[in-house]
C-alpha positions in Angstrom: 89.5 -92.0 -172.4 89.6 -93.1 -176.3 92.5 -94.3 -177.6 93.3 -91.2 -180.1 93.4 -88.6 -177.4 95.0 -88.5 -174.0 95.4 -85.9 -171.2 97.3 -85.7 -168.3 97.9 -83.1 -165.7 101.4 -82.5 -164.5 101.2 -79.5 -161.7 99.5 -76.7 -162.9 99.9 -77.9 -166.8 97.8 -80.2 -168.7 98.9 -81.8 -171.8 96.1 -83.0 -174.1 97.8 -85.4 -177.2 96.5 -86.0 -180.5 97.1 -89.8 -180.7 96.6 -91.1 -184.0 100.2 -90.8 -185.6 99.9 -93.4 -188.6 96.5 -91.0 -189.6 99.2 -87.7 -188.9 96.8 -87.2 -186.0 94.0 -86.4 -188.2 90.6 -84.9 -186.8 87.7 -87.2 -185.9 84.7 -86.5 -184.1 86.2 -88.9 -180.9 89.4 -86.7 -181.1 87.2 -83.4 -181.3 84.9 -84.6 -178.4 87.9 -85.8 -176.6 89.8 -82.5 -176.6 86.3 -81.0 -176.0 86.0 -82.8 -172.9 89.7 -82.3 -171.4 88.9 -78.8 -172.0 86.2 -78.9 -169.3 88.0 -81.0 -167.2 90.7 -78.5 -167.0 89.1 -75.6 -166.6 86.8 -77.8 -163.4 90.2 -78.4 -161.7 91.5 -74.6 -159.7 95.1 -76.3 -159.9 95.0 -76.3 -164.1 96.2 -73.0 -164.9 97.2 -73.5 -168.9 96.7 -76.3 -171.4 99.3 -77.3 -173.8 98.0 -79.2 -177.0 100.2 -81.3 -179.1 100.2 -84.5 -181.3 101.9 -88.2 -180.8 105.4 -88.9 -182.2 107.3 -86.4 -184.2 105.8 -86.1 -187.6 102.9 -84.2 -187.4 100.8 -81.6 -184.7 97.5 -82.5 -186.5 97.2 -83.2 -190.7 93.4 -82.1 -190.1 90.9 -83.9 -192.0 91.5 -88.0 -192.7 91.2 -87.2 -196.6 90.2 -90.9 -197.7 86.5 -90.5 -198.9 85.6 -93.0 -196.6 88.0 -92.5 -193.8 86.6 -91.6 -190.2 87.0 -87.8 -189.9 86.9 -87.0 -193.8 85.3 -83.3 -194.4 83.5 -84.9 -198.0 80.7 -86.3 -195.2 79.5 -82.7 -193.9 76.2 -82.5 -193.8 75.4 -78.8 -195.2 72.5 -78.3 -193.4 73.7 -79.9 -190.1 75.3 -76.8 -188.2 76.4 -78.7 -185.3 79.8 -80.6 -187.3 82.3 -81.4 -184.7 84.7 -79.1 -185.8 82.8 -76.1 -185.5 81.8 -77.3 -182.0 85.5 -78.1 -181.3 86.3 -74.7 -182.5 83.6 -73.2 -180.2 84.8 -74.2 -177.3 88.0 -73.4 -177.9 87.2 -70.5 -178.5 85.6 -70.4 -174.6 88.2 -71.8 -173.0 89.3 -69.2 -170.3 92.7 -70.9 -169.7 95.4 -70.4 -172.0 95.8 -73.1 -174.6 99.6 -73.0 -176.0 100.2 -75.5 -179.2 103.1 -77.9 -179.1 103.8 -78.2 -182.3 105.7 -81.0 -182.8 105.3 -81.7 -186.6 103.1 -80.6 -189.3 99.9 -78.3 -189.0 97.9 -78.5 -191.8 94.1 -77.9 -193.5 92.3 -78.2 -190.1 95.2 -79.2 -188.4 96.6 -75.6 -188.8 92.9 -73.9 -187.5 93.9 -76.0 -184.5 97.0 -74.1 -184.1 95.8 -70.8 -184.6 92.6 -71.6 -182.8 95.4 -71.8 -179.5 96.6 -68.4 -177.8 100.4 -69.5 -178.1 102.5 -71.2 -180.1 105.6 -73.1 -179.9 106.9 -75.3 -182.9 109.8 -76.9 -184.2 111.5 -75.0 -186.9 111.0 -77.5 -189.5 107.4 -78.4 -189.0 105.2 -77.0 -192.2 102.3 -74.8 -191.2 99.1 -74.0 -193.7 95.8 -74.2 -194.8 95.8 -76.8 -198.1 92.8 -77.5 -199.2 92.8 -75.7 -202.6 95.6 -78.9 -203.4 92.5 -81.6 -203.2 89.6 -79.0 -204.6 88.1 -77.3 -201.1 89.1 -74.1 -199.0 89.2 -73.8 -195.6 86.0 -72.8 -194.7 85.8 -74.3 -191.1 89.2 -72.0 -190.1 88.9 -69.2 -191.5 87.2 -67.8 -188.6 90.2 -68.2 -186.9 92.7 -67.7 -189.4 90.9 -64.3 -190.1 92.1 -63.6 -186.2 95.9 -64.8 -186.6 97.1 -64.0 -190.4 97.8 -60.7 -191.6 95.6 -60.5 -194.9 98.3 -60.4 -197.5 99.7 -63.8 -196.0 96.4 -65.3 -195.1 95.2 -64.6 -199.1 98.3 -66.2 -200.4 98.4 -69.5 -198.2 94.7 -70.1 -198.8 94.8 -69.5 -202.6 98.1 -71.1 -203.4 97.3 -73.9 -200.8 101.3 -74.0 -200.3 102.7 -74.2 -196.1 105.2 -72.7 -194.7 107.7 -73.9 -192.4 107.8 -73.0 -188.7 111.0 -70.8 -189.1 109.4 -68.8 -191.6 106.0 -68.4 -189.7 107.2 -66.7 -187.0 107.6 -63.0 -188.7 103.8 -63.8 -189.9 103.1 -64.2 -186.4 101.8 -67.5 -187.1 104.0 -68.8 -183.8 105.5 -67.5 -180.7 109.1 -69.1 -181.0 110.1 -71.7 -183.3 113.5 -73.9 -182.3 115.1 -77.2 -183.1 113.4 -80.6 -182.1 115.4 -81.5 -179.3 114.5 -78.2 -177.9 110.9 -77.9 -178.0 109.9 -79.8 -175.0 112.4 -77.0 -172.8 110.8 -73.8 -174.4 107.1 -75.2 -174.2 108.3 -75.5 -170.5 109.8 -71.8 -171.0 106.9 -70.4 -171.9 103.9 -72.2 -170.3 105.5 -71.6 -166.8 105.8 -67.7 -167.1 101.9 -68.1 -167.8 101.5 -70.6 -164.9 103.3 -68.2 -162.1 100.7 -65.1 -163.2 97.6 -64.7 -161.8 94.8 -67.6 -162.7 92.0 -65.3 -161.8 93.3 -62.6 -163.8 94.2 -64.5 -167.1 90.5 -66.1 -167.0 88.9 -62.8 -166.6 91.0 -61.5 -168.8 90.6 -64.1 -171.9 86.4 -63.7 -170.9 86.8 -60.5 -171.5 89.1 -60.5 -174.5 86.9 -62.7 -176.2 83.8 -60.3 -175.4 85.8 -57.0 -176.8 86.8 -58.4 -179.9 83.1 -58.5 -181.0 82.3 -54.6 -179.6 82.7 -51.3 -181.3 85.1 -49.2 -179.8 83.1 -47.2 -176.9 81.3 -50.4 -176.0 84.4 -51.7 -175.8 85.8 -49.3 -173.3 82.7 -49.5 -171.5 82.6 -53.1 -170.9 86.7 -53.0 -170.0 86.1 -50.4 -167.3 83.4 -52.8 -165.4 85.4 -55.8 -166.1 88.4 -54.0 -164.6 86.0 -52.9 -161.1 85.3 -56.5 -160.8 89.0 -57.6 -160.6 90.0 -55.3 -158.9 87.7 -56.7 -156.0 89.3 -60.7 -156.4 91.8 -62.5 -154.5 94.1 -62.4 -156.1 94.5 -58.8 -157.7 94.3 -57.8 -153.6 97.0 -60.5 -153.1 99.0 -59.1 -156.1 99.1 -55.6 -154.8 100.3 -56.5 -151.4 102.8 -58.3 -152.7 103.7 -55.3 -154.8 104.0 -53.4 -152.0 105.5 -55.9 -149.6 108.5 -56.7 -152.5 107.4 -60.5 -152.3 106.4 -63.1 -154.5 102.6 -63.2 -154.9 100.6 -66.6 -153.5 97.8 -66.7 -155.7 94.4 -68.3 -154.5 93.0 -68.7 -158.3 89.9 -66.3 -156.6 
């Protein structure tokens, strides 16, 4: 495992860290490929049921691009013709991922750092953590996120961060629905921990199905949409655990999923 990126699996959790605090956990390709790779590690093993993503220390999530012209990571050495960029491939798979990814957010989000966040399906982050695309400050615009900021931002909000360049903190994101919750430091390890385990306790089969599908849906037109939900919804019906869920129901007992 490089040194910038660790995972580790804790139950039915695994935590992948950004560790590269003295770049602010900056994006590489090792840390893109690394995060990549946990991904499919995760989603191999039936006992992961979520991923958290989060950075080292306490001052920032992920700063996005190393900035130095020469710096490993630095967006001034994209290759226009070269569609394959490890961020857009990071961003791909991410985008695949049919466990839940919840971001930690246990400092600043920013430039591609930010994409990251919003590229998760949850959010958690400490209320004075700054959050925003700033690329307009050093002469760009966030090309690579939009995609998924186009997803997360209500357009009056997502037009002002992305011309003015300026963050906002945590607190103030969570009306934009930028985050889920946002609370002090010393609490964001206990509501990660809130929130991951009332995903973990639902059913796996359901929730990867069900982010499969959602993925699938955003793209249709209405009645495709509908059509595709109804034979989606046949299929689980006939799994595991949606026949272990109804029991259950019907019994007044906790459900023991199988994850099939």
């Amino acid at each position: 495992m490089a040194d910038d990126l660790w995972h580790q699996t804790s139950g039915a959790v695994m935590t992948i860290t950004i560790n590269r605090p003295e770049r602010r956990n900056a994006l590489n390709a090792s840390v893109a490929a690394g995060i990549s790779a946990a991904l499919d590690k995760g989603e191999a093993d039936p006992s992961v049921r979520a991923i958290v993503l989060t950075g080292a220390e306490d001052k920032a999530f992920c700063a996005g691009g190393d900035l130095q012209l020469d710096a490993d990571g630095t967006p001034f050495t994209i290759e226009a013709a070269d569609p394959r960029h490890y961020v857009a491939g990071l961003f791909r798979r991410m985008r695949a991922c049919r466990l839940p990814l919840v971001a930690r957010v246990n400092g600043h989000a920013l430039a591609g750092g930010f994409g990251l966040l919003c590229a998760c399906d949850l959010a958690v982050a400490k209320e004075e953590a700054l959050l925003g695309p700033t690329e307009t400050r050093v002469g760009l615009f966030p090309m690579m996120i939009l995609p998924h900021l186009l997803r997360v931002v209500p357009e009056r909000a997502l037009m002002e961060m992305c011309l003015t360049g300026e963050p906002v903190t945590a607190r103030d994101a969570v009306p934009l629905n930028l985050v889920n919750y946002t609370v002090p430091a010393d609490e964001l390890d206990a509501k990660t921990d809130w929130l991951v385990e009332r995903i973990t306790s639902k059913t796996p089969t359901g929730i990867r199905l069900g982010k499969q599908s959602l993925a699938h849906i955003r793209e249709m037109s209405f009645d495709h949409a509908l059509e595709y939900a109804q034979f989606m919804l046949a299929n689980m019906c006939r799994t595991e655990d949606a026949r272990e869920g109804m029991t259950a129901f019907a019994q007044k007992r906790a459900p023991e999923w199988t994850g099939r």
